[in-house]
Backbone as CSV, one residue per row, in Angstrom:
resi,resn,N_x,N_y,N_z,CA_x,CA_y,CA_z,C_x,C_y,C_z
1,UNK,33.636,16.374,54.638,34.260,16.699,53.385,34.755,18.131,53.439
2,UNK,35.861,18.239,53.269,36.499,19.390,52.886,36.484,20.468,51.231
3,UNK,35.777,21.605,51.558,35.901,22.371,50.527,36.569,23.703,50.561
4,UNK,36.790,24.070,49.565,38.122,24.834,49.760,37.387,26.395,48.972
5,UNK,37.360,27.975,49.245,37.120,28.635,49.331,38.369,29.839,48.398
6,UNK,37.747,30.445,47.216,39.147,31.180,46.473,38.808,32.515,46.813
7,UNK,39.916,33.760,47.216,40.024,34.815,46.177,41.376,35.500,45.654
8,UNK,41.175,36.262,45.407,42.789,36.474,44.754,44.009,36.415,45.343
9,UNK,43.877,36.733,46.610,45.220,36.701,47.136,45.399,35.233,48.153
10,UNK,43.950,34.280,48.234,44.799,32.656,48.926,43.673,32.027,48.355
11,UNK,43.946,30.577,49.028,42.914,29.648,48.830,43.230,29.421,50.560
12,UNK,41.561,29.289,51.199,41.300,28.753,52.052,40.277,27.607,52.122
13,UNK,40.742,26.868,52.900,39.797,25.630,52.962,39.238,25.429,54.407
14,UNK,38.186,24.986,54.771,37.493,24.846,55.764,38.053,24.552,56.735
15,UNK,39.348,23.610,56.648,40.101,23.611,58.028,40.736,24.803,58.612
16,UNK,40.974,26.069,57.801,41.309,27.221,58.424,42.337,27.485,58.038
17,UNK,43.141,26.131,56.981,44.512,26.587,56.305,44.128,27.665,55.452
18,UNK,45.481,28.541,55.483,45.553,29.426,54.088,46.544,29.555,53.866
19,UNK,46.587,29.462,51.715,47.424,28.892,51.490,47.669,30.306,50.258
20,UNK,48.558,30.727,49.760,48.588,31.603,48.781,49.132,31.147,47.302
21,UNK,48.581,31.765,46.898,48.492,31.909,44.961,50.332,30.880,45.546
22,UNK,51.099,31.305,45.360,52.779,30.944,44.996,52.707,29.641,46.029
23,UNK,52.401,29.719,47.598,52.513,28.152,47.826,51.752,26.913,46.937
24,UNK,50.363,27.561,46.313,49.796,26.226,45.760,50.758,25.803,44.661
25,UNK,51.335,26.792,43.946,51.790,26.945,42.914,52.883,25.980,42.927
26,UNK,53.570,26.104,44.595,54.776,25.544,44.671,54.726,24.322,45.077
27,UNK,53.415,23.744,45.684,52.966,22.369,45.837,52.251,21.738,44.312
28,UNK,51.983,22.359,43.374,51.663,21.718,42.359,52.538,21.487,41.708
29,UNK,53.789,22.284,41.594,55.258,21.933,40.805,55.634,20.592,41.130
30,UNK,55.751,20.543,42.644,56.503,19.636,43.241,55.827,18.158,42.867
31,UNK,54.140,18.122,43.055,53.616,17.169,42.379,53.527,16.873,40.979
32,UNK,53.775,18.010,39.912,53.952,17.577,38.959,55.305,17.154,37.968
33,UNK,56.663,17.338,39.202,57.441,16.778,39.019,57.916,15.325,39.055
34,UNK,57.323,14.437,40.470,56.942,13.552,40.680,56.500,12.714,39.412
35,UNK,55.369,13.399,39.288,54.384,12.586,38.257,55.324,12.294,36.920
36,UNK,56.168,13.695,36.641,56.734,13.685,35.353,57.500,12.427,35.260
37,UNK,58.704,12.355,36.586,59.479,11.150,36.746,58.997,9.890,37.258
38,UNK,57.729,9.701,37.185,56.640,8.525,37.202,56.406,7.735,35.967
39,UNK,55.941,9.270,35.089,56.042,9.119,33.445,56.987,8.480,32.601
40,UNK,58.431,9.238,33.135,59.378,8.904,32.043,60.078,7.402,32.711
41,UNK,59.876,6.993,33.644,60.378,5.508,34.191,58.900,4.685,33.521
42,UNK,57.767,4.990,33.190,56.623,4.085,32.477,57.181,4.026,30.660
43,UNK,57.994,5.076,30.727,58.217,5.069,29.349,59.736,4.443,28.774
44,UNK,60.315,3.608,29.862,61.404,3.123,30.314,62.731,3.953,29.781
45,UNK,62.763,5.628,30.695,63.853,5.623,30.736,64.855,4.757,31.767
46,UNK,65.893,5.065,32.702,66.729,4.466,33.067,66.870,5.260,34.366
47,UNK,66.440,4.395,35.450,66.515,5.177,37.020,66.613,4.583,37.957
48,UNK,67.060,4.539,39.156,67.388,3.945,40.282,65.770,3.115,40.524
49,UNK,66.247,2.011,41.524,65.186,1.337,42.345,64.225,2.118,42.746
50,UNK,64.875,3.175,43.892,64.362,4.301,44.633,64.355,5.555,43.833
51,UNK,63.928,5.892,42.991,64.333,7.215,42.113,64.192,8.574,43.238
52,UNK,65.532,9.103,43.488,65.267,10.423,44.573,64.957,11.844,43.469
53,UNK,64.623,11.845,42.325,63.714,12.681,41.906,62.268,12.533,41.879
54,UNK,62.115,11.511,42.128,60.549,11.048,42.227,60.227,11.360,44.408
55,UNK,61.077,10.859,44.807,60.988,10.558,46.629,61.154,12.592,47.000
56,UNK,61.983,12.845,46.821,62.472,13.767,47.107,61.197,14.856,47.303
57,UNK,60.801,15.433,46.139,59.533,16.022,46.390,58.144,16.032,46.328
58,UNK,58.143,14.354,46.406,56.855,13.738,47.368,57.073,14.235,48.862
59,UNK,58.288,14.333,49.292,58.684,14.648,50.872,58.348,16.167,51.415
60,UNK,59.117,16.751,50.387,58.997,18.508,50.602,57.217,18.698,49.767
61,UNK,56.621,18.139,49.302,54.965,18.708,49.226,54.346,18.120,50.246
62,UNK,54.745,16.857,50.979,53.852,16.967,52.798,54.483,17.539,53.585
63,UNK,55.978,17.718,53.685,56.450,19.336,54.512,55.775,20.689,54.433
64,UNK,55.147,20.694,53.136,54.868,21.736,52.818,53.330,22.150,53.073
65,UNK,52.717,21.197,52.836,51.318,21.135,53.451,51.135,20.526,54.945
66,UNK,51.750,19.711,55.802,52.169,20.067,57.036,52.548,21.577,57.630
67,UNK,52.994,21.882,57.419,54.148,23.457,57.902,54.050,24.118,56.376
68,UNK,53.310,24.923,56.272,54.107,26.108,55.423,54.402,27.730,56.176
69,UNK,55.485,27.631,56.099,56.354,28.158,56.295,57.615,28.898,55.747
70,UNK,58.677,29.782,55.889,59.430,30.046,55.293,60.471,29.561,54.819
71,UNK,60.565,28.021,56.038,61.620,27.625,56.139,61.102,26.019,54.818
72,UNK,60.130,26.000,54.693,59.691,24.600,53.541,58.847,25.267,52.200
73,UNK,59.089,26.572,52.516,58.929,26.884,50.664,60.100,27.204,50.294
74,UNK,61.163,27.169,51.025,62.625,27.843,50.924,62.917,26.433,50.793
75,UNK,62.396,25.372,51.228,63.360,23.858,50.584,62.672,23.581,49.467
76,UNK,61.433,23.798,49.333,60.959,23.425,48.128,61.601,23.933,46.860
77,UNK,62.140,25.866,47.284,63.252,26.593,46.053,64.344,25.706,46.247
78,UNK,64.689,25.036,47.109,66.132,24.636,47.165,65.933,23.273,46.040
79,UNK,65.485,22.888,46.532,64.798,21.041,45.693,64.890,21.893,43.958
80,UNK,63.743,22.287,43.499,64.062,22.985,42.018,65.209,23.230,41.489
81,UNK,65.708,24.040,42.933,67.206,24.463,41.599,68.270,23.207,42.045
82,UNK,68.174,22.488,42.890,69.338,20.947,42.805,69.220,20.353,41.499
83,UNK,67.619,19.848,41.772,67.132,18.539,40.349,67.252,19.895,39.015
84,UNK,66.997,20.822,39.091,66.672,21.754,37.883,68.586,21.489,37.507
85,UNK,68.935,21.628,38.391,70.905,21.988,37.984,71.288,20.192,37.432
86,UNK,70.705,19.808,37.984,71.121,17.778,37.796,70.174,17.652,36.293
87,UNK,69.460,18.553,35.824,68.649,18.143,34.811,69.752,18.829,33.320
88,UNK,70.012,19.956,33.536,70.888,20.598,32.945,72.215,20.244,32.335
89,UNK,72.847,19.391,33.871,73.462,19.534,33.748,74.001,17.737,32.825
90,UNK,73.353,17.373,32.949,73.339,15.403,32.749,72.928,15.571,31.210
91,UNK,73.572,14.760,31.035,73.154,14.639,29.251,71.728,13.725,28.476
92,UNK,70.938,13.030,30.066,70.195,12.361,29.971,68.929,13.114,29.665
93,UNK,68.418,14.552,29.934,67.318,15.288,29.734,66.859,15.510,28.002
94,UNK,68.527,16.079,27.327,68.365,15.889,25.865,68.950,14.771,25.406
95,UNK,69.056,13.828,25.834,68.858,12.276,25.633,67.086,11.365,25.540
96,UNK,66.264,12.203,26.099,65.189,12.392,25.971,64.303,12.827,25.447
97,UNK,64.710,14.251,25.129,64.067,15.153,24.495,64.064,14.973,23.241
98,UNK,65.313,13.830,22.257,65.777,13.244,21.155,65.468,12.239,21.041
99,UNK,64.843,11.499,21.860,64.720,10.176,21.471,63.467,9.721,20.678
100,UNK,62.404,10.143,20.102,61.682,10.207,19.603,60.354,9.128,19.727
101,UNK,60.391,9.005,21.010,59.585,8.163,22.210,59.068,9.480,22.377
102,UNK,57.075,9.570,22.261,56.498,10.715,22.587,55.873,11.141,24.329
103,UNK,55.913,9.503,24.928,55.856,9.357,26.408,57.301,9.834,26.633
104,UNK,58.578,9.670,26.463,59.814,10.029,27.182,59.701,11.454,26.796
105,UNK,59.846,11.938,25.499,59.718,13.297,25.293,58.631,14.199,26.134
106,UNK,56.796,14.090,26.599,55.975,14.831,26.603,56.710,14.681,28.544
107,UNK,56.919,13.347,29.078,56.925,13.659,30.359,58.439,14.182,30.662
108,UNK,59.246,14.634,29.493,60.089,14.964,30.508,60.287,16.446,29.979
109,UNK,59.318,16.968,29.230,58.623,18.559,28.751,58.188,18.928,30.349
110,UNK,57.342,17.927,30.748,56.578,17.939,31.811,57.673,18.412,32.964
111,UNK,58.791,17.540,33.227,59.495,17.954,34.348,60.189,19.206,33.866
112,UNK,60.268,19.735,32.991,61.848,21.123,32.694,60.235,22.140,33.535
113,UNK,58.711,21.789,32.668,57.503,22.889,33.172,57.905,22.660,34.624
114,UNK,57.765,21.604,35.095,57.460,21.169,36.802,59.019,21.924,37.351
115,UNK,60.084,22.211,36.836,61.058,22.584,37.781,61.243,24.191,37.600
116,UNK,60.850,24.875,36.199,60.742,26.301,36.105,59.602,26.839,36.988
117,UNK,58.508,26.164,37.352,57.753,26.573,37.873,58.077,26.313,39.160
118,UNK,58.430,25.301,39.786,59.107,25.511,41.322,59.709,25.889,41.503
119,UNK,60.570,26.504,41.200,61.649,27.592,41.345,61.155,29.246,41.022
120,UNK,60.524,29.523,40.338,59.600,30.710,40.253,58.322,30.687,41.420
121,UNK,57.834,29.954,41.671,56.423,29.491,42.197,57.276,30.012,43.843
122,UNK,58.530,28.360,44.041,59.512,28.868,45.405,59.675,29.473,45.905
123,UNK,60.334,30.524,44.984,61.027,31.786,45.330,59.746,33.302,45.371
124,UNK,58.511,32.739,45.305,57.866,33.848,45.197,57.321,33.563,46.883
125,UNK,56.567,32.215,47.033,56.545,31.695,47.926,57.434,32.437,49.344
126,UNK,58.838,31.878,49.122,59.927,32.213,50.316,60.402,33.824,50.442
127,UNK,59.831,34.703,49.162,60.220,35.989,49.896,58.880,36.436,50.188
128,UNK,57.517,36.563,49.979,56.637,36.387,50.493,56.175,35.684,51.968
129,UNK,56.683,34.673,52.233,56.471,34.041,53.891,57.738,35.208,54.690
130,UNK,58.606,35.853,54.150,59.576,36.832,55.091,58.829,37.599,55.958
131,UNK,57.638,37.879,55.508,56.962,39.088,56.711,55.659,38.500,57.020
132,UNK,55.368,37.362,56.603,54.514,36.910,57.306,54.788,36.149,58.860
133,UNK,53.897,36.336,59.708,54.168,35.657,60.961,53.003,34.321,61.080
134,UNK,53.556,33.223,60.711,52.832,32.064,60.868,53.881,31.092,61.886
């Protein structure tokens, strides 16, 4: 069994990973984006077979816990601001946010939290891994 070890500046866990405050940060976004667009398809909004906001960063949070690195907290910022710009920009987010369905409304509160925070979380992440040598 794996247990995992805190102090302020990472979390390490017994396998010897270490992981810092902004990567967890940026692997919990990514999962709680997922989840959000898990939510709002249970609450029948309207989404592909394959939903690639749901696939997408299920992919980049085992890139990311595989390899972290500069080069997969820098896709993980990239992923945020695509879906964050496709969320904005589509009329379907406040099509949601109006519909007065409290599952469509709370999970898709959930994704605007899940994409401000990967993109802050990201970008703290990717200029932070610049001088690290891993």
């Amino acid at each position: 069994m794996e247990t995992t070890r805190s102090t302020p500046e990472t979390t390490r866990s017994d396998t010897g990973t270490v992981r810092s405050p902004a990567v967890v940060a940026t692997l919990s976004a990514l999962l709680l984006l997922a989840a959000s667009i898990v939510g709002q398809i249970a609450a029948g909004a309207d989404y592909p077979t394959v939903p690639p906001g749901l696939v997408i960063p299920l992919v980049a949070a085992a890139l990311l816990v595989w390899r972290t690195n500069r080069g997969t907290t820098g896709l993980a910022l990239g992923i945020g601001l695509f879906i964050g710009t496709g969320a904005i920009l589509t009329p379907n987010t406040g099509d949601h946010l109006s519909s007065g369905d409290t599952a469509l409304i709370a999970s898709t509160a959930a994704e605007l939290v899940a994409l401000a925070t990967l993109v802050i979380a990201g970008a703290a992440a990717t200029l932070a891994r610049k001088g690290a040598r891993h």
